[in-house]
C-alpha positions as CSV (number, residue, x, y, z in Angstrom):
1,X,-9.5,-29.4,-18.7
2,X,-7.8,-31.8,-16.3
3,X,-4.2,-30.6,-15.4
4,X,-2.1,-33.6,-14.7
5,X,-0.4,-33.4,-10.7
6,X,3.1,-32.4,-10.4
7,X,5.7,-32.6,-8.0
8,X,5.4,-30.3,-4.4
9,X,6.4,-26.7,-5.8
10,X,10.0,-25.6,-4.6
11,X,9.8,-23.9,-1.7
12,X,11.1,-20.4,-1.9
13,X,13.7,-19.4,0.1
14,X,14.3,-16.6,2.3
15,X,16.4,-15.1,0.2
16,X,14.3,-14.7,-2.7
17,X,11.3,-13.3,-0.7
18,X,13.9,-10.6,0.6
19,X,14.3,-9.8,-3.3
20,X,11.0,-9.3,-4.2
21,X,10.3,-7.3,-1.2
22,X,13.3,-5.4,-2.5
23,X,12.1,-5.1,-6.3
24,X,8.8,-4.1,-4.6
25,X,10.9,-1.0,-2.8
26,X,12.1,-0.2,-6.1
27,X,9.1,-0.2,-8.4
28,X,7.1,1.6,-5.5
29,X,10.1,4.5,-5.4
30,X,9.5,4.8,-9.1
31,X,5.7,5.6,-8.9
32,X,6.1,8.0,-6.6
33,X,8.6,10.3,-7.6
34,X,6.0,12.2,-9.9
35,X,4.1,13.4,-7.0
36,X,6.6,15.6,-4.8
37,X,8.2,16.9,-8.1
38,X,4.9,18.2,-9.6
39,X,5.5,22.0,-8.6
40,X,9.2,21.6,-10.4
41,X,8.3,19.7,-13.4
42,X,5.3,22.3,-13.9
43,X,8.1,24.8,-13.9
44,X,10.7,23.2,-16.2
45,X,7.9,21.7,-18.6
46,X,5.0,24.7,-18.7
47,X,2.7,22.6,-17.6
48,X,-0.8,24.0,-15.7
49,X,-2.4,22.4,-12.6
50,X,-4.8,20.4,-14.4
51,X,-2.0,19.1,-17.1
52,X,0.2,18.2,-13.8
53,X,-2.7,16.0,-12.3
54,X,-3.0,14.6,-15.8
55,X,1.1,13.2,-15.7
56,X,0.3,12.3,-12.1
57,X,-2.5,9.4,-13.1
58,X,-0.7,8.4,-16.6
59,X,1.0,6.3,-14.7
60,X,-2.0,4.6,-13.2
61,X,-4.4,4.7,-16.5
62,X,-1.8,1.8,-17.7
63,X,-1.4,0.2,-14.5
64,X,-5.2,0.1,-14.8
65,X,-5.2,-1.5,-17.9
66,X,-1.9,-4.0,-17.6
67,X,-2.5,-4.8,-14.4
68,X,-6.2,-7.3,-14.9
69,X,-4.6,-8.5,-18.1
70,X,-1.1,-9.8,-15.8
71,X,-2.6,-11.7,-13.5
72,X,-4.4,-13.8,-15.4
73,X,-1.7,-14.4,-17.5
74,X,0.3,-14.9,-14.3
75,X,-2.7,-17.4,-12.4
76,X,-2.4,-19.3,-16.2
77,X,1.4,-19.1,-17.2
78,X,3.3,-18.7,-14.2
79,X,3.9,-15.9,-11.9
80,X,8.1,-15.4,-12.6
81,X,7.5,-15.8,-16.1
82,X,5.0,-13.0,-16.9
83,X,7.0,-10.8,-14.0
84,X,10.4,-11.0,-15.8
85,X,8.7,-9.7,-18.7
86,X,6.8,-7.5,-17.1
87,X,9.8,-5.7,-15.6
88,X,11.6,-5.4,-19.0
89,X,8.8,-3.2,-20.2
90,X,9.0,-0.9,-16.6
91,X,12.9,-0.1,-17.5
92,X,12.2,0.5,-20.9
93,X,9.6,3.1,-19.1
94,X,11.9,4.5,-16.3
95,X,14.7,4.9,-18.7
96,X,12.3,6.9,-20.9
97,X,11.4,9.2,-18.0
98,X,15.1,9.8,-17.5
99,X,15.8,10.5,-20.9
100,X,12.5,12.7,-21.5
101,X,13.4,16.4,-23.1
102,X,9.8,17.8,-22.9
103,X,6.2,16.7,-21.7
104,X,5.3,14.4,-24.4
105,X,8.3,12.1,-23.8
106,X,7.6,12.2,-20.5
107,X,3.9,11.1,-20.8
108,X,5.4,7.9,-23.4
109,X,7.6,7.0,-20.1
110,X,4.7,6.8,-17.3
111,X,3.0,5.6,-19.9
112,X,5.2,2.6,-20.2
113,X,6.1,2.6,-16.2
114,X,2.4,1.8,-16.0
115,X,3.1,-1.7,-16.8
116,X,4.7,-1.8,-12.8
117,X,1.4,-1.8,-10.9
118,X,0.8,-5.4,-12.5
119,X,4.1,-6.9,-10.5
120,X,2.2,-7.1,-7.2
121,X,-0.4,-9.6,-7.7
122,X,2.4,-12.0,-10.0
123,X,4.6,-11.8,-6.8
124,X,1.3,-13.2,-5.0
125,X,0.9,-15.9,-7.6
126,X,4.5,-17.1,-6.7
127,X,4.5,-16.5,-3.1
128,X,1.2,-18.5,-2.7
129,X,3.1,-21.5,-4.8
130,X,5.9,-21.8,-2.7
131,X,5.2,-21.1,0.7
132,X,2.9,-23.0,3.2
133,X,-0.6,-20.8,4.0
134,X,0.9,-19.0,7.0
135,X,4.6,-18.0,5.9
136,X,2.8,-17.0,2.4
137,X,0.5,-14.7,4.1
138,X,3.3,-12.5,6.1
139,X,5.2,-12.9,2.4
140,X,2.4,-11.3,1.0
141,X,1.9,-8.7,3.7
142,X,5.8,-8.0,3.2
143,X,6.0,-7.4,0.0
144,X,2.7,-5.4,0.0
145,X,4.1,-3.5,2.7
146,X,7.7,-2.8,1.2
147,X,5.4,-1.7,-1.9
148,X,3.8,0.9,-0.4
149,X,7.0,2.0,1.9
150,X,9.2,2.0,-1.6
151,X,5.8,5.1,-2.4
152,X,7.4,6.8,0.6
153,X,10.5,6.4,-0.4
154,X,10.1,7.8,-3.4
155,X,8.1,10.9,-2.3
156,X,11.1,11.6,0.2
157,X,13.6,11.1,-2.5
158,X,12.6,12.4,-5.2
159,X,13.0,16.1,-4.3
160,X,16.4,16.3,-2.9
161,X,17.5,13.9,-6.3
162,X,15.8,16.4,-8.8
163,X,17.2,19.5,-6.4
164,X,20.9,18.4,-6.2
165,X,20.8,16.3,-9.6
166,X,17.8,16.8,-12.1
167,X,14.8,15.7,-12.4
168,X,16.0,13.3,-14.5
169,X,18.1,11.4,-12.0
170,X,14.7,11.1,-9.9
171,X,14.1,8.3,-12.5
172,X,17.2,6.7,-13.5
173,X,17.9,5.7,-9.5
174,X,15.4,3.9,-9.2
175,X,15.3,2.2,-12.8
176,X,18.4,1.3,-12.3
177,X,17.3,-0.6,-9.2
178,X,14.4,-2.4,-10.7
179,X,16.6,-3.7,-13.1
180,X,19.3,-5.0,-10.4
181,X,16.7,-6.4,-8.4
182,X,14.9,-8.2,-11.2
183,X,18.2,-9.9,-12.3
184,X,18.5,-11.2,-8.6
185,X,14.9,-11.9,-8.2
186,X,15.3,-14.1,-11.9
187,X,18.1,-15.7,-10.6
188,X,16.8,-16.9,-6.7
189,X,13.0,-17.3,-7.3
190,X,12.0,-20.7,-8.5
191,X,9.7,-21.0,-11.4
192,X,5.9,-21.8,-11.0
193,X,4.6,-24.3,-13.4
194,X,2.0,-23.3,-15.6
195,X,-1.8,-23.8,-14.5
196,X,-2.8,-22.7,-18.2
197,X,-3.7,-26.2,-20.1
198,X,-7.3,-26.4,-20.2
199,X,-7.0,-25.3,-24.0
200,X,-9.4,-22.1,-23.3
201,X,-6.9,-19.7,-24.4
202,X,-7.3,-15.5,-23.6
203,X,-10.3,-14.4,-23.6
204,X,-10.1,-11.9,-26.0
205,X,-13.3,-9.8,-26.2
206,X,-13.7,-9.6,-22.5
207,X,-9.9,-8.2,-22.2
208,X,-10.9,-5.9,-25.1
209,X,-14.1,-4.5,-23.5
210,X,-12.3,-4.8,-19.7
211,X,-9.3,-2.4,-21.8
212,X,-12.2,-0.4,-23.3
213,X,-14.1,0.2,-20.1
214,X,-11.0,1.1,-17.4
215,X,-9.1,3.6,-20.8
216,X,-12.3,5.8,-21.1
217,X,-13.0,6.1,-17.3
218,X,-9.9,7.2,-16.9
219,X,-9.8,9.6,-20.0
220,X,-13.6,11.2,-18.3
221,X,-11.7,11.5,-15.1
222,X,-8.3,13.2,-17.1
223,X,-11.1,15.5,-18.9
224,X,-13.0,15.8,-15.3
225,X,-11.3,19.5,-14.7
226,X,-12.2,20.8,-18.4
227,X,-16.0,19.3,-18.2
228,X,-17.4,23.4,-17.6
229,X,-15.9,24.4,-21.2
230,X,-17.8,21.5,-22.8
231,X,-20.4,19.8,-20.6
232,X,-22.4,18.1,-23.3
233,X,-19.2,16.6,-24.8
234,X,-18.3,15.8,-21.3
235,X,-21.6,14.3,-20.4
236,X,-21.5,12.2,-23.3
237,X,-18.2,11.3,-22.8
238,X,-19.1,9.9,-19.6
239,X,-22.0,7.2,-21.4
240,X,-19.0,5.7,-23.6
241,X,-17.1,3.5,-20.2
242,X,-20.9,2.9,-19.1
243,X,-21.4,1.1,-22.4
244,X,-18.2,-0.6,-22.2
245,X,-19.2,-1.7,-19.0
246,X,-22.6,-3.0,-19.5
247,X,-20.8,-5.1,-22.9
248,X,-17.9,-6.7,-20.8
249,X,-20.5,-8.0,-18.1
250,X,-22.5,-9.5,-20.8
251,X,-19.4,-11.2,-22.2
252,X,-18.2,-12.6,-19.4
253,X,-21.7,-14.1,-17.7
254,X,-21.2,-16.3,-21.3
255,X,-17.5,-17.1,-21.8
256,X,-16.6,-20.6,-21.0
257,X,-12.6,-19.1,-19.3
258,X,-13.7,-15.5,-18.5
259,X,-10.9,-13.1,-17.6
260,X,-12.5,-12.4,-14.5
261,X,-14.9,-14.9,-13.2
262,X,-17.8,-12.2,-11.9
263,X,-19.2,-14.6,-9.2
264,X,-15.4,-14.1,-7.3
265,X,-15.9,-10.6,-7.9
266,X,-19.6,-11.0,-6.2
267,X,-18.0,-12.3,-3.5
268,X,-18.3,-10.1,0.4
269,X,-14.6,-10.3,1.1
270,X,-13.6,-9.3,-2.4
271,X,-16.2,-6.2,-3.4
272,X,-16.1,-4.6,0.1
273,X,-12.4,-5.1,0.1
274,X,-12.6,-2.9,-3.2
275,X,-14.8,-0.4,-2.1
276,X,-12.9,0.2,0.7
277,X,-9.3,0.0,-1.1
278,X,-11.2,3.0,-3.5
279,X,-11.8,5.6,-0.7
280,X,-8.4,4.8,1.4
281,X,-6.7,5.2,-1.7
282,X,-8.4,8.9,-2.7
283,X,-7.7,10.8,0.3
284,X,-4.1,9.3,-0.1
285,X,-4.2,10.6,-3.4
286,X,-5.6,13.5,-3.0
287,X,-3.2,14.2,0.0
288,X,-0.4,13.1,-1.9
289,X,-1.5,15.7,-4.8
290,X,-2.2,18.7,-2.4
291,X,1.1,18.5,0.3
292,X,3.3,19.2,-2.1
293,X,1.5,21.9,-3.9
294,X,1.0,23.7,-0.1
295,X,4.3,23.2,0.5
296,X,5.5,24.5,-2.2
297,X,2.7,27.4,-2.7
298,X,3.4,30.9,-0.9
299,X,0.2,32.6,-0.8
300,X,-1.4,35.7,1.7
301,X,-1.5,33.6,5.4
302,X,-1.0,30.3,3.8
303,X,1.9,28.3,2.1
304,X,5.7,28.3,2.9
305,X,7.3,28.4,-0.7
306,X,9.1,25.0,0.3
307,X,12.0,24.0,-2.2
308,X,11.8,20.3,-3.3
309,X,14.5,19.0,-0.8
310,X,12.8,20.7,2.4
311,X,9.2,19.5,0.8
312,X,11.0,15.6,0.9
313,X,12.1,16.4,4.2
314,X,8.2,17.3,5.3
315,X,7.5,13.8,3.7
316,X,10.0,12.0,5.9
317,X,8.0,10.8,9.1
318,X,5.2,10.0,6.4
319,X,7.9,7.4,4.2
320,X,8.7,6.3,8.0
321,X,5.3,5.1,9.0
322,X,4.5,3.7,5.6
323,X,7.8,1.7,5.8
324,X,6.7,0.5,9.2
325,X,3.0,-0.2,8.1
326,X,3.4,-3.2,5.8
327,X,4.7,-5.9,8.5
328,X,2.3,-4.1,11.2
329,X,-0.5,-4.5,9.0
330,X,0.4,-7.6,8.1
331,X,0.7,-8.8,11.8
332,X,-2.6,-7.2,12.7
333,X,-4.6,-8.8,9.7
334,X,-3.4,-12.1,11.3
335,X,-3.8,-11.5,15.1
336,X,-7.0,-9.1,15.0
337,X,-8.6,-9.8,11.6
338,X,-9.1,-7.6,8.5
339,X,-12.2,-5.7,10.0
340,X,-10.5,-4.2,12.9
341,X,-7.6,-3.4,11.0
342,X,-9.2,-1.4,8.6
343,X,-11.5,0.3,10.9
344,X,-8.3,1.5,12.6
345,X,-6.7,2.6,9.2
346,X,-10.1,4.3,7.9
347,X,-10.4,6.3,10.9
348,X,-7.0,7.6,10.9
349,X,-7.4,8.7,7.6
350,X,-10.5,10.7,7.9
351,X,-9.2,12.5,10.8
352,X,-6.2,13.1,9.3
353,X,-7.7,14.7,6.4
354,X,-10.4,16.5,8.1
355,X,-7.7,17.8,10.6
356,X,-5.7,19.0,7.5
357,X,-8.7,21.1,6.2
358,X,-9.0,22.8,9.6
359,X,-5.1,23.7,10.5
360,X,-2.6,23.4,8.1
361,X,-0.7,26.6,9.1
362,X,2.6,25.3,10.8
363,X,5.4,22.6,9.4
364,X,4.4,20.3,11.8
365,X,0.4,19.9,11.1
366,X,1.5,18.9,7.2
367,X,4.0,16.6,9.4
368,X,1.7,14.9,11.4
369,X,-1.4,14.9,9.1
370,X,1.0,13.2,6.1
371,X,2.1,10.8,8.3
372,X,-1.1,9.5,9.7
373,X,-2.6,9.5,5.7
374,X,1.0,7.0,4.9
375,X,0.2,4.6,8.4
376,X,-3.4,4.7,7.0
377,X,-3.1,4.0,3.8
378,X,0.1,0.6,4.3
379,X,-2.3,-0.4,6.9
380,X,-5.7,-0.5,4.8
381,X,-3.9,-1.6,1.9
382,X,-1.4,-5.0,3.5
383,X,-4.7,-6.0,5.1
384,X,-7.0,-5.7,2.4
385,X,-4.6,-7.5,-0.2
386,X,-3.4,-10.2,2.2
387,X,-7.3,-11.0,3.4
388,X,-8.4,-11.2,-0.3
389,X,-4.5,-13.1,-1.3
390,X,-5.5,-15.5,1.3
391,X,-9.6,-15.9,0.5
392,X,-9.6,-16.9,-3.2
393,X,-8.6,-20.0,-4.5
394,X,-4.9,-20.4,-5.7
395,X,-5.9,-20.3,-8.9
396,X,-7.7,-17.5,-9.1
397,X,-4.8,-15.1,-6.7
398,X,-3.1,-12.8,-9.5
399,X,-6.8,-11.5,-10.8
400,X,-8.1,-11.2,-7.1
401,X,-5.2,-9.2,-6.7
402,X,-5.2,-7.6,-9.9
403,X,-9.1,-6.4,-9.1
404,X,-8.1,-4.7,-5.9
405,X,-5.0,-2.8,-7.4
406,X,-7.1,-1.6,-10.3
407,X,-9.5,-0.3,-7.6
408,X,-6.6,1.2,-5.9
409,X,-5.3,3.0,-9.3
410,X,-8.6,4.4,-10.0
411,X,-9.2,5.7,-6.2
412,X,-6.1,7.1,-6.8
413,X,-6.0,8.7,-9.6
414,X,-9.7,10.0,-8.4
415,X,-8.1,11.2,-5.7
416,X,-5.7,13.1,-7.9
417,X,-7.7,14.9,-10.5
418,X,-9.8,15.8,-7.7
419,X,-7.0,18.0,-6.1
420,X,-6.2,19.2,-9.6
421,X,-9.8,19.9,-10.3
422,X,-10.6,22.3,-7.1
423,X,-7.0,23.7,-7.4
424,X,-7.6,25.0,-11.0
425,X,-11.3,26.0,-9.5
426,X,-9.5,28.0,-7.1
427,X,-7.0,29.6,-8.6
428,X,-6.3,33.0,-8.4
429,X,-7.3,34.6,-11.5
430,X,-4.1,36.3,-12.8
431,X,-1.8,35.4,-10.2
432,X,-1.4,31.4,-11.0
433,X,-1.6,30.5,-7.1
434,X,-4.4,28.5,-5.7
435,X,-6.7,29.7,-2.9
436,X,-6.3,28.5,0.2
437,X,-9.7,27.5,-0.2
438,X,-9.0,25.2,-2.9
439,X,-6.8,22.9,-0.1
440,X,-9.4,23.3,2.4
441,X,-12.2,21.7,0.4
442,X,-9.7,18.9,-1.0
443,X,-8.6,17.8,2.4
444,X,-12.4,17.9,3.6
445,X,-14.1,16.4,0.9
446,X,-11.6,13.4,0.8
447,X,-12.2,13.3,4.8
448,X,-15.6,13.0,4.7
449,X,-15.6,10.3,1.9
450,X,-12.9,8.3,4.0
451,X,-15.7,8.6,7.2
452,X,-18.9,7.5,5.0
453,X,-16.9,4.7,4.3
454,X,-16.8,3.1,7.7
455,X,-20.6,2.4,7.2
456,X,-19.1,-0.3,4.3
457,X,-16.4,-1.5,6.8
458,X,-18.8,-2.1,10.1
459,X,-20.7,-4.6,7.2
460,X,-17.5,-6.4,6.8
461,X,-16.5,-10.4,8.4
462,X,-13.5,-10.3,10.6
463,X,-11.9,-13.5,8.9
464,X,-9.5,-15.2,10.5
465,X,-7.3,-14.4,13.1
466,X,-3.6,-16.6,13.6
């Protein structure tokens, strides 16, 4: 059990913090280039509205899975390690994408890119190593940040790539990049040492039952838009990740290493931080699901039939302020505490969204309303991730982490097959086009979530402030 003292850690230098923040731009861009394409890639691959929201979450139901399963192979073998690995798999993914010939393919590459969301909290691990308590918690708030702004990136890119290019260009670019920037990052981060030598091993049956639990939620929330055809199915369906559940908290209340110790998970800073990173993250998604699709809709008194280079141009200001919110967040958390920062964030978002549901008839109410949902959400998130980063033992960083960016991949992919679900609800039958009422209830139902949610916020600690 006893880990025998090693030398200080190498400190890292400021040269390998600038290339993870610059892998994190990179593996952010290639989440997000899904999302402003849909309307195209339903049109080259026959896909319908509820099939698009489908390849919008692949993506998250592996990061879901992977990403739990990393850091604690990260907090036990070493953060650059697992990452180097972990990055292989991504290109393998990307390169998939980009090489896709028809929907299948493409659901084998998200699949595979899945494996990205897990990068995040093995970055932490290695940040908290090698930088003193301060400098690693504007580290972490920068790479977070530069995560979240590569999203934007993405969602303004992606478009004019797929327009001028093809859509599969929108994934090679920023494969390629990951790959680049994983070669540097290999080559200028130092190693951690392993923490892993108290003979426990993995714990197996928890992982399995963790795997089984977060696979069918998110299958019940893929089959979520179907559930009228077959509601007993559905309904039974929806027992099966209950089960799971129940079974992996049994497990681990007895196993001598458990994945994820549950009395972290008990704690204030860590739960809250998750129930808020849930709802931040589906009105994001659910925004980031219904923009496109009104921008690129033209319906009777709604819609502007946008091509996928003017909808990345909409997204601009919105990749702007995200870019932007990852150091202010960061700076915030530090000077006026996690509390206030997300009050701010969560308040933004739910008037964004309930302004969205109310006027959404000119360019410039998508422009502003988008925008405030990016600041929001790079706020919310840098703060939360950095407050629970800097709360939990070293030891115990990458699952920490790893708990809240599961949260955030099943907010978001909530938040997702929500706007799929109510589009296909409201669309109109014969015609293919959603109702305008269809966006209306998406924006407000996401609003009114995002505002409910301040009553978890006012119950949270402000921490503390630099």
């Amino acid at each position: 059990m006893t880990t025998p003292p090693s030398a200080s850690p190498v400190r890292m230098s400021r040269a390998a913090v600038v290339a993870l923040g610059l892998l994190a731009i990179s593996v952010g861009s290639l989440e997000s280039v899904v999302s402003p394409t849909l309307p195209l890639l339903q049109r080259e691959l026959g896909m319908s509205p509820a099939q698009g929201a489908l390849l919008n979450i692949m993506l998250l139901i592996t990061g879901a899975l992977i990403t739990p399963i990393a850091g604690t192979l990260g907090d036990r073998y070493g953060g650059k390690r697992v990452l180097i690995r972990l990055m292989a798999v991504v290109s393998v993914g990307g390169l998939t994408s980009a090489l896709a010939p028809s929907l299948p393919v493409l659901l084998v590459g998200q699949i595979l890119q899945g494996a990205m969301l897990g990068s995040l909290p093995l970055a932490f691990i290695v940040v908290r190593k090698h930088l003193p308590t301060g400098e690693a918690k504007a580290a972490i708030g920068l790479v977070s940040g530069m995560f979240v702004g590569g999203s934007m990136v993405g969602l303004l890119a992606a478009g004019p790539v797929a327009e001028s290019l093809s859509r599969h260009w929108m994934f090679a670019l920023p494969t390629f990049a990951i790959i680049g920037f994983t070669l540097l990052v290999s080559k200028l981060m130092p190693a951690d040492a392993s923490s892993g030598s108290d003979g426990s091993g993995i714990d197996w049956p928890g992982l399995l039952l963790l795997s089984g639990t977060l696979s069918t939620l998110m299958l019940v929330l893929a089959l979520a838009p179907e559930a009228g055809s077959a509601p007993v199915v559905f309904g039974a369906l929806v027992v099966v990740p209950a089960a799971f559940a129940a079974g992996w908290i049994a497990v681990e209340r007895r196993a001598v290493a458990p994945m994820i110790d549950l009395r972290m998970l008990a704690r204030p800073v860590v739960w809250k931080s998750c129930v808020v990173t849930f709802v931040i993250c589906l009105g994001t998604a659910n925004g980031a699901y219904l923009v496109p699709q009104l921008l690129d809709v033209s319906g009777e008194g709604y819609g502007f039939g946008a091509s996928p280079t003017t909808i990345g141009l909409v997204l601009l200001p919105g990749a702007l302020a995200a870019t932007l919110a990852g150091p202010i967040g960061g700076i915030g958390e530090r000077r006026l505490g996690p509390r206030t920062m997300t009050v701010i964030s969560t308040v933004m978002m739910a008037f964004a969204l309930l302004g969205l549901s109310a006027v959404h008839g000119e360019i410039w109410h998508i422009v502003v309303g988008k925008a405030l949902i990016a600041l929001a959400i790079g706020l919310c998130v840098t703060a939360m991730m950095t407050s629970v980063a800097s709360s939990v033992d070293e030891g115990d960083t990458g699952i920490a982490t790893s708990v809240l960016l599961v949260t955030r991949a099943l907010g978001s992919a909530v938040g997702a097959m929500l706007g799929g679900a109510l589009l296909t609800a409201h669309t109109v039958a014969g015609s293919g086009v959603p109702a305008e009422s269809g966006f209306v209830t998406g924006f407000l139902t996401a609003g009114i979530t995002a505002a409910l949610c301040l009553l978890v916020v006012r119950t949270m600690h402000e921490g503390v402030k630099a």
